[in-house]
N, C-alpha and C positions, 0 to 999 in steps of 0.2 A: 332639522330645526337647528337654528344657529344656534350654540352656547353665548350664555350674557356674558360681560367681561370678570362679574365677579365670581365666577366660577372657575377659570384659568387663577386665579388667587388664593382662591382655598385648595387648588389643589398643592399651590407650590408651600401653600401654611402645611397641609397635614403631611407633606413628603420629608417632614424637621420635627414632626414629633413622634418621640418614641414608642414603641410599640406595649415595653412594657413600664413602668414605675420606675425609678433607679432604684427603691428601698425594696422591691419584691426578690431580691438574692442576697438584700440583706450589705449589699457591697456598698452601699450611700459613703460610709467612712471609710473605707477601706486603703482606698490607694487613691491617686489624684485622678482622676479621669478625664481623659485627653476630648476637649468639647468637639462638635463636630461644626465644620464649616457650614452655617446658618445661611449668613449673607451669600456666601460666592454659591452654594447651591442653589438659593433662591434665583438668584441673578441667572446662574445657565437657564432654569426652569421658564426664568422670562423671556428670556431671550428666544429660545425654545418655541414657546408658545406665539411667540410676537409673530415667528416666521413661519408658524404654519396657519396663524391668520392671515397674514399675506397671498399663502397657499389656497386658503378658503376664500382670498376676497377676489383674486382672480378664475376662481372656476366660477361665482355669486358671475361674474362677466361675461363667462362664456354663455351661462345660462339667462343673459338678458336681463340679471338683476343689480343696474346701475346702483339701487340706494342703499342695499347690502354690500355693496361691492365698498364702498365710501364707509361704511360705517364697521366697515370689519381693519379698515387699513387703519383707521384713526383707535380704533382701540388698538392694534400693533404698536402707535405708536407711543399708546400710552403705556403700554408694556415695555419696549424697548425704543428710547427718545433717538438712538441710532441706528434704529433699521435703515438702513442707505435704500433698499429697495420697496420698503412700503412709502417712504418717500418719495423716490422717483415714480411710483406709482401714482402719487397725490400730485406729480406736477410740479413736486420741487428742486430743489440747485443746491451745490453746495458750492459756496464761493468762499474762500478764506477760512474755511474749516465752520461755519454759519451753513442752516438751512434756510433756505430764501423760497417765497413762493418768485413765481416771472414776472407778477407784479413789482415783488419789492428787489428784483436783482436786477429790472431795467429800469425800474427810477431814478437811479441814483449808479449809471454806472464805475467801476472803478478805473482809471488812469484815464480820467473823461478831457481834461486839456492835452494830455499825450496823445490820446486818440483824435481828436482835433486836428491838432499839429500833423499827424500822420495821415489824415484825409487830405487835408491840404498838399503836403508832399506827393502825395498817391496822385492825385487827380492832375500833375502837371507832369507825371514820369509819362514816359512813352512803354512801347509792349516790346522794348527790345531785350533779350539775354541782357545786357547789360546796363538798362534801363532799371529792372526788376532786381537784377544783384544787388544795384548802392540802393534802392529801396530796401531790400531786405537787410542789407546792412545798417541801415539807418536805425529801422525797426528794431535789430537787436540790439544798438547803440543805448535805444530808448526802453528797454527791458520790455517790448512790444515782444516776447517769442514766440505765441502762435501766428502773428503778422508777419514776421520776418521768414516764418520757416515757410510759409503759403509762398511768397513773394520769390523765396528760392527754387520752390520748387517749377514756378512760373519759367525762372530763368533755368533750370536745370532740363524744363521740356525744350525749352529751343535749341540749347547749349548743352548736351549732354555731358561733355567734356569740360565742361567750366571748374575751374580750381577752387575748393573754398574750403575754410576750416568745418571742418563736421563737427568737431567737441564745441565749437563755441553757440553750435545751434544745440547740442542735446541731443545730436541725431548720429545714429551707427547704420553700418550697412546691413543687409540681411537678405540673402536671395535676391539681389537682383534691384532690389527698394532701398528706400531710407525712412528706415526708423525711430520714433525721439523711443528716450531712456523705457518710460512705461511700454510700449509696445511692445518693443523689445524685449521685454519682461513678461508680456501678457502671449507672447507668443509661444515660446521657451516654455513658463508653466504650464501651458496647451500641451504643446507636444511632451512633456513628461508625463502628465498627467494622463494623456493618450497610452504612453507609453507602460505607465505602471497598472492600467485598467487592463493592459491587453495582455500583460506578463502573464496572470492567471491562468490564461487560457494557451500558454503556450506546450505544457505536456500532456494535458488531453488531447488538442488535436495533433500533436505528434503523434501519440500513440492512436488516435483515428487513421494518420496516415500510414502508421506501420501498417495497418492491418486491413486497409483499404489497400495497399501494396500486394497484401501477402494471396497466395494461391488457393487458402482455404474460404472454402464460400461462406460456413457460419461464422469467422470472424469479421467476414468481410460484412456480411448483412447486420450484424451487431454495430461494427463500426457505422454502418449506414444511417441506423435508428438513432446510435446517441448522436451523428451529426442532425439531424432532424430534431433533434431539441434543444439546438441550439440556438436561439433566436437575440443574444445579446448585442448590441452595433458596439461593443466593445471587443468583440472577437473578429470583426471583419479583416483588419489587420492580419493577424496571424493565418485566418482562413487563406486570405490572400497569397501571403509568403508559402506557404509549406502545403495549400493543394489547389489553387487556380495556379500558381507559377511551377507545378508540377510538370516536368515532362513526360508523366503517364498521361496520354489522353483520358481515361476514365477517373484517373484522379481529377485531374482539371475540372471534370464535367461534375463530379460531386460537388467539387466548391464553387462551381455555377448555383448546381442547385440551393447549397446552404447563404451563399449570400443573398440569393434572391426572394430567402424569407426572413432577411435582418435587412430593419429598418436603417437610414440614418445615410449619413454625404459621404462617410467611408466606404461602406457597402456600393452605394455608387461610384464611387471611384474606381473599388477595384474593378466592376464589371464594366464599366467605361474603358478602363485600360486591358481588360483581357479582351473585349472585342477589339481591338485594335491589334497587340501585341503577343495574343499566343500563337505557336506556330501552327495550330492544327484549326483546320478550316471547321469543323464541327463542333471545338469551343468558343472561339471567337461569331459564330453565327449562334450559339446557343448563348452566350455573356450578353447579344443584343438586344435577343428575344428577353432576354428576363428584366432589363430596362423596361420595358414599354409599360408597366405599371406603375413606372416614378414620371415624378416631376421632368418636365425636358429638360428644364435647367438645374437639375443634378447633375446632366451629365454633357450635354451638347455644348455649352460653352468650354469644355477641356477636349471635345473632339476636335472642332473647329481650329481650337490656338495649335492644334497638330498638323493640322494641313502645310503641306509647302509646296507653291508655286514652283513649278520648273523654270529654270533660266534661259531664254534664249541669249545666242552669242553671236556677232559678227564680228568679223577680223576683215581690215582692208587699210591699204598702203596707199599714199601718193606721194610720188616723185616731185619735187619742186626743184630746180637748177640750185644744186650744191647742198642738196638733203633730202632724205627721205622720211616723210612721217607714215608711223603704223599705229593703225587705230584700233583698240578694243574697244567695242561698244556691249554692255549685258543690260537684258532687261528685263525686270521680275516683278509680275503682277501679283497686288495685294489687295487684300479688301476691301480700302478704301482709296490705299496711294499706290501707281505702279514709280516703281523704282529703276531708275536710266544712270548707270555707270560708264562713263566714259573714259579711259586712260589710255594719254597718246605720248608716244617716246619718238624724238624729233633725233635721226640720224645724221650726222653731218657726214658730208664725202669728202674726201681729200683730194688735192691737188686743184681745188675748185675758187676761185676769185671768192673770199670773204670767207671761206671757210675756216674751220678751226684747224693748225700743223698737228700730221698727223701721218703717221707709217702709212705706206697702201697697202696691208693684210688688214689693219682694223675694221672698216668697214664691211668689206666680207665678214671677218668672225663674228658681229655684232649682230650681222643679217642673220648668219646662221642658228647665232645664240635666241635672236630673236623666234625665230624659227623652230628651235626646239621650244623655247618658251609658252608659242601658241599653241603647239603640237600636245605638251604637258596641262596646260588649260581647257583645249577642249576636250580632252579624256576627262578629266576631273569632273567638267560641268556635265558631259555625259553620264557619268556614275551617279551623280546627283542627283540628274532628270530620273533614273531609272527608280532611285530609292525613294525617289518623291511622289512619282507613279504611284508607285505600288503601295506607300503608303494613304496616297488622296484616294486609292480605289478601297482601301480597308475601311478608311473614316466615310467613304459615302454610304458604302454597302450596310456600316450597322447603323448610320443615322437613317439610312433608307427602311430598317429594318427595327431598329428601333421607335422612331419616331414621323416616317412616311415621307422625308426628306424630298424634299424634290430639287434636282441638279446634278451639275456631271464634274463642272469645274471648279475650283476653288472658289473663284469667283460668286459662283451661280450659288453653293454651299452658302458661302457666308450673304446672298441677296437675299435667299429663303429662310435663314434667321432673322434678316431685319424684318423682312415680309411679316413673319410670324407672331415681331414684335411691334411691330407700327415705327421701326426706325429709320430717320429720314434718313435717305442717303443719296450722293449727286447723280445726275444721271449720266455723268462722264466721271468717271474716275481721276482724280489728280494725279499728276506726275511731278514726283521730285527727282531732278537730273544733278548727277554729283560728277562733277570734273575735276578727275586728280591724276599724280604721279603715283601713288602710294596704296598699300592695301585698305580696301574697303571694310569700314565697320556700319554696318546695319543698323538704325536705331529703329525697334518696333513703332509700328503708327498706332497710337488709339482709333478705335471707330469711332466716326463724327456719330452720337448717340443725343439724339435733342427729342426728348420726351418731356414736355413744359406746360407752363400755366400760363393765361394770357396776361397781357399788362394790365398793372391794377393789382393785383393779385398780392395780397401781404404775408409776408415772409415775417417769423418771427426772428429777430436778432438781438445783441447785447444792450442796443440802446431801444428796444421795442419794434412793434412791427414798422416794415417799410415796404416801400412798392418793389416787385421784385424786377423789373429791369431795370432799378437803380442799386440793384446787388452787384458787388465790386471783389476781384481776390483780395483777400483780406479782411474781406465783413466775418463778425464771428456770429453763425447764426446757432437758435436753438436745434441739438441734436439728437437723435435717443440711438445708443445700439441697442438693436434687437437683439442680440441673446442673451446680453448681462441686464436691460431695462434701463441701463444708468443714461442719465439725464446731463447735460454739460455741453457749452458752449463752442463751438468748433470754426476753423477758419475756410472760407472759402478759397477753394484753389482753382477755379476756371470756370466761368462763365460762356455762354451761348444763346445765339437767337433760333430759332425755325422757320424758315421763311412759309409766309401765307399758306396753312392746310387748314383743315373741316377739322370743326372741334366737339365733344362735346359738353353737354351744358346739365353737372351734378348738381339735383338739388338739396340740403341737408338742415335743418332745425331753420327753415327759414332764411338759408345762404344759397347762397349759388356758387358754384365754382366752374369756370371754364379751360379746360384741360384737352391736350391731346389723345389720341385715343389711348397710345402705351403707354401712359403716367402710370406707375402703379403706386395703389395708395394701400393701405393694410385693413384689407377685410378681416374682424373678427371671427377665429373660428378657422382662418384658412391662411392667414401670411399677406403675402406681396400679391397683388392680383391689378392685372391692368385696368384702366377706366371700361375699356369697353367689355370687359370680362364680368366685369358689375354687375346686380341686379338689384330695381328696386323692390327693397325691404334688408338690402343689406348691412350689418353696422359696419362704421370705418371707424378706427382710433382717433382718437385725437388724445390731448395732452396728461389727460384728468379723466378719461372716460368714453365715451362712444357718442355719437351720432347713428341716425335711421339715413339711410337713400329715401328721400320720397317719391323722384323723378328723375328719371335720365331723359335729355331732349337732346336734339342735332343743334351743335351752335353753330357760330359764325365759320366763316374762312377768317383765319388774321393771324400773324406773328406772334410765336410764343417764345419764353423766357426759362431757363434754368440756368443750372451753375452744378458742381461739385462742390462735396463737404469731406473736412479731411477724415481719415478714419469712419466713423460713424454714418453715413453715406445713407444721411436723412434730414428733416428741416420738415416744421411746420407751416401752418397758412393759413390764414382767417381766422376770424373772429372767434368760429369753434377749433382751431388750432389742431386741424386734421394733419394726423401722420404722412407724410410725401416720400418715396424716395427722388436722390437725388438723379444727376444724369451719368452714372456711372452704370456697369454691367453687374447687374444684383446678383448676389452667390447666393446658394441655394439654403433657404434659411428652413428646417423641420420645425416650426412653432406655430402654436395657434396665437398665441399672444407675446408682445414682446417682454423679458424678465421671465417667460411662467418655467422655463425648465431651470434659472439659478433659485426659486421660489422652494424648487421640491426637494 
């Protein structure tokens, strides 16, 4: 039974008065006595209470109780007028340091003639690198920075190499990305925070491993039991380092076992990377076997980005009157683009009408150098081929054993992912050919990933809903990340069509939405889950609350619409304002609701 709200108030009244009398020892005069802090204990008590009504208003959800759920957040907030997350629980924003419902934060939005001006600008740039730079320049000119920093990133997909101040967008490097200031921040405290939760546990399972090491069996069967009660996902870390990366085989195989009964994306991680990377064929087929109980996408999207295409190479010369060209040609297929390097070194002869002056040893040494040059390359790409083998045979054999994979080539691997997921993909692979003098840099291909809603289809954003194929980089649409709940507006960084497939057709409080089959929208109770994984009678989030499925029916064939959102890699839609992801590759999120693990 739920507590009324004025019972969280007397408890924080009677937690300030004293137990006994001040005159019962007689000390009333005695000396001054130091009062005790009234307000600020009250204040923790509320605040206290605020957030574990929050706690109670989202399990009131799990268990189907919408109007419990609503009326436990509003008394939080009447407890604590800054709970950020009973807030974004209710569907609100905080813009300029003000809570906003999305009503009152797109009537009236802010830098609304800027934005103007900047639509206009926008709709007359073209999609070159260089097009998208002075856009994003312009944007930052105009204190436009989550516009500007989309508009870069646009340019930085085409242009990887493209020169630009980073301090003046807000943004630092970080693995590989680019990060604005808060990310940066929020990432860093992650990993410390990872880091200081797993320190705890770093000399007990030391000492499991001494004695899991040692020759004596009762220490060793001791060590066995206390790793058997270890079920924390803040231990998987150290499990990882000090006995699946053990070179004892029978150690290894303990911290197979132990991670395989801690939950959480750690635990998947390490057993994703000891089937792949232990040396012993009986941990790595056992690391696989204990996945098959997780989600695939714990762990198959970090197999896959392991795979590496082998290189094929041709080498060939032609003579032309007064030079010789030698050609390297490499070609290296990718999931979704195969890659064609060509680099040709144009020989001139000497003594040859139009040729360049020139000793006659040179050209000989140059043949020759050439010669060893090819000779030193196709070793290289042989070593290569070998390591890549042997690696694509580790990542098939635990997806094959993991998850029932079906394929042989990297290719075929990454087909039966999309397969799995309903993701379009062409049925000829593009080819990008690069013709140079110079060493080759690789720039990864994203997978063409178009999981979409049909046109029509309203997309919440800053100035209200809109149709979503008139979504543009740089719209900032409504977002939520699912593990903090928070709510806040985000820039679009890449749009996509799908060309004509079978859709289908969700129906919910009397809406309809027409979707591809892998959209996934967030089933209560269960996370991320594609359309066609749906059942009806299941609830979906939306902004403020849930919807029912009433019907799932076969829709139309017709072209569908998504986009990317930055960071937060979500966006709502319709009139009940159902949770979508975007068209990016979903990481593997352990929640049943979004917020409910900052909640506890």
């Amino acid at each position: 039974m739920r507590a009324p709200l004025w019972a969280f108030l007397v408890v924080g009244v009677v937690s300030v008065i004293p137990a006994r009398p001040l005159w019962a020892d007689g000390s009333l005069f005695d000396a001054p006595q130091k009062s005790p802090p009234l307000i600020d204990e009250r204040a923790d008590d509320a605040v206290a209470a605020s957030r574990d009504l929050v706690q109670q208003a989202l399990e009131c959800e799990l268990a189907g109780d919408d109007q419990g759920r609503r009326l436990y957040l509003e008394e939080a907030l009447e407890l604590d007028p800054n709970n950020a997350l009973a807030h974004w629980q209710l569907g609100h924003l905080q813009i300029d340091r003000k809570w906003l419902t999305l009503e009152q934060a797109t009537a009236d939005p802010p830098k609304g003639r800027r934005l103007e001006q900047y639509r206009n600008e926008r709709s007359r740039a073209g999609n070159q690198a260089s097009d998208q730079f002075a856009l994003a320049e312009a944007c930052r000119r105009a204190g436009l920075l989550d516009e500007a920093r989309a508009h870069l990133r646009a340019a930085l997909a085409s242009d990887p190499q493209l020169a630009f101040d980073a301090s003046a967008y807000e943004l630092a490097p970080y693995r590989g990305e680019w990060l604005t200031r808060d990310e940066l921040r929020a990432r860093e405290r992650q990993a410390a925070e990872r880091r200081r939760a797993g320190y705890k546990w770093r000399k007990p399972i030391a000492r499991i491993r001494q004695h899991l090491d040692d020759n004596d069996e009762q220490d060793r069967q001791q060590a066995e039991e206390e790793l058997a009660n270890i079920d924390d996902p803040n231990a998987a870390g150290v499990i990882d380092e000090l006995l699946l990366s053990s070179p004892d085989e029978q150690t290894a195989l303990a911290g197979v076992d132990a991670l395989e009964r801690i939950e959480g994306q750690d635990a998947a991680d390490a057993l994703a990377l000891g089937s792949l990377d232990s040396p012993s064929d009986a941990v790595r087929q056992s690391a696989a076997e204990a996945l098959r109980g997780r989600s695939v996408y714990s762990y198959a999207p970090q197999m896959l980005a392991s795979l590496e295409s082998p290189i094929e190479a041709r080498f060939s010369s032609i003579a032309q009157p007064g030079a010789t060209t030698y050609r390297l040609t490499l070609r290296r297929e990718g999931p979704m683009t195969d890659l064609v390097f060509n680099r040709s070194v144009n020989l001139m002869q000497a003594n040859v009408p139009g040729a360049m002056p020139t000793d006659d040893d040179r050209p000989s040494r140059e043949r020759e150098q050439l010669a060893r040059d090819a000779d030193r390359a196709e070793r290289r790409i042989v070593a290569f081929n070998v390591a890549a083998n042997q690696r694509n045979n580790r990542v098939r054999s635990a997806l094959r054993t993991a998850a029932d994979a079906d394929g042989t080539t990297p290719r075929e691997l990454w087909q039966w992912w999309y397969d799995t997921n309903d993701i379009y993909y062409p049925p000829q692979a593009l080819v990008e050919t690069v013709n140079s003098t110079v060493a080759l840099t690789e720039t990864p291909q994203s997978p063409l990933i178009v999981e979409c809603f049909i046109a029509g289809t309203k997309v919440w954003t800053a100035t209200g809903p809109v149709a979503i194929e008139t979504i543009a980089i740089g719209d900032r649409v409504l977002s939520q990340d699912v593990e903090t709940g928070e709510l806040a507006l985000r820039p679009v960084l890449s749009t996509s069509v799908r060309p004509a497939t079978q859709l289908l057709k969700l129906s919910v409080d009397g809406e309809t939405f027409v979707v591809t089959r892998g959209h996934p929208l967030w089933v209560v109770g269960h996370g991320w889950r594609m359309a066609h994984e749906c059942a009806v009678g299941d609830r979906l989030r939306t902004l403020d609350g849930t919807v029912t499925i009433e019907a799932i029916d076969q829709g139309p064939k017709a072209q569908a619409y998504n986009f990317v959102v930055a960071q937060m890699n979500s966006y709502f839609v319709g009139e009940a304002k159902l949770l979508a992801h975007d068209n990016s590759l979903r990481r593997p999120i352990a929640l049943a609701l979004p917020g409910l693990a900052q909640a506890k």
